[in-house]
C-alpha positions, 0 to 999 in steps of 0.5 A, spaced: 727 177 231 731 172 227 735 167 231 741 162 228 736 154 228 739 150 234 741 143 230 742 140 238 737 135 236 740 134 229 742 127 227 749 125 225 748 120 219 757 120 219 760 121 225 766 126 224 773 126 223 775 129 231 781 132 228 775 137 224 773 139 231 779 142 233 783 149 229 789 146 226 793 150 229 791 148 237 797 146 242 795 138 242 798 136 235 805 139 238 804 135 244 801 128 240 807 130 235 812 130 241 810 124 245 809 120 239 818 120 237 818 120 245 822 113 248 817 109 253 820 102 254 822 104 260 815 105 262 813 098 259 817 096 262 814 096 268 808 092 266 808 085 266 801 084 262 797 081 269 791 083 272 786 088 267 790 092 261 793 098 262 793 104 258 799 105 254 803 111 258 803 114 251 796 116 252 797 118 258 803 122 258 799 127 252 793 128 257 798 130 263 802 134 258 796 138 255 793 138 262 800 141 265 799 146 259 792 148 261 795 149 269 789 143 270 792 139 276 787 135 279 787 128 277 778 128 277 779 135 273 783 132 268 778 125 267 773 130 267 777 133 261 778 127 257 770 124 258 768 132 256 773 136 252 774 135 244 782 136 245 783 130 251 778 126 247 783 126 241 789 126 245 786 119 249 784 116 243 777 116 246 779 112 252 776 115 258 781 113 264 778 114 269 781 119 275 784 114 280 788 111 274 790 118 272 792 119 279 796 112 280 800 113 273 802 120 276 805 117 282 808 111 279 811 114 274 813 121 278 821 121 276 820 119 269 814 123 268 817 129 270 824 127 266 821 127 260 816 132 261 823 137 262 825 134 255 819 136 252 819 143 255 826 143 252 824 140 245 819 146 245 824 151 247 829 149 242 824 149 237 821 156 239 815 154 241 815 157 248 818 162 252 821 161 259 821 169 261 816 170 266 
């Protein structure tokens, strides 16, 4: 019987476009659309620019947000995404914040995020995208 040849050893002579990896009609461009026109100075705000560099809450909203779409609560489950899965890579641009930083940008910023995450789940109701019936 003949089989498919496995390319696991093939080399990359040009590492791809991210974006080729993932079906053009995938939920993460809608979300990286909806967080991109969205408004963080409040969130910048609350960064003074001392100690390590923080992730941009931009970054950090996607992930949560894809994350909430893919009913994945953990904040490990979703580092383990980013590190692992080709759609949280592109969403975090290929940064890897790890699980503490995303369960610490949860607390931080929990009213914030949950008012922003209501807006985004009426941009996309409005725009047809989602349903809210059970």
């Amino acid at each position: 019987m003949v089989f498919i040849k496995s390319l696991k050893n093939q080399v990359w002579t040009l590492p791809p476009d991210i974006r080729d990896l993932i079906p053009s009609d995938h939920i993460c461009y809608l979300v990286e659309s909806f967080v991109d026109e969205m408004d963080f100075s409040e969130f910048e705000t609350r960064y003074d620019g001392s100690g390590h560099p923080a992730y941009h809450p931009c970054i950090m909203y996607k992930i949560l947000i894809q994350s909430m779409l893919d009913r994945v609560r953990s904040s490990r489950a979703v580092a383990r995404n980013v590190r692992e899965n080709i759609v949280y890579m592109y969403l975090a641009e290929n940064l890897q914040p790890d699980f503490r930083t995303i369960s610490d940008f949860r607390k931080e910023n929990e009213k914030l995020i949950t008012a922003m995450f209501k807006n985004t789940v009426k941009a996309a109701k409005d725009l047809g995208v989602i349903g809210l019936e059970q």
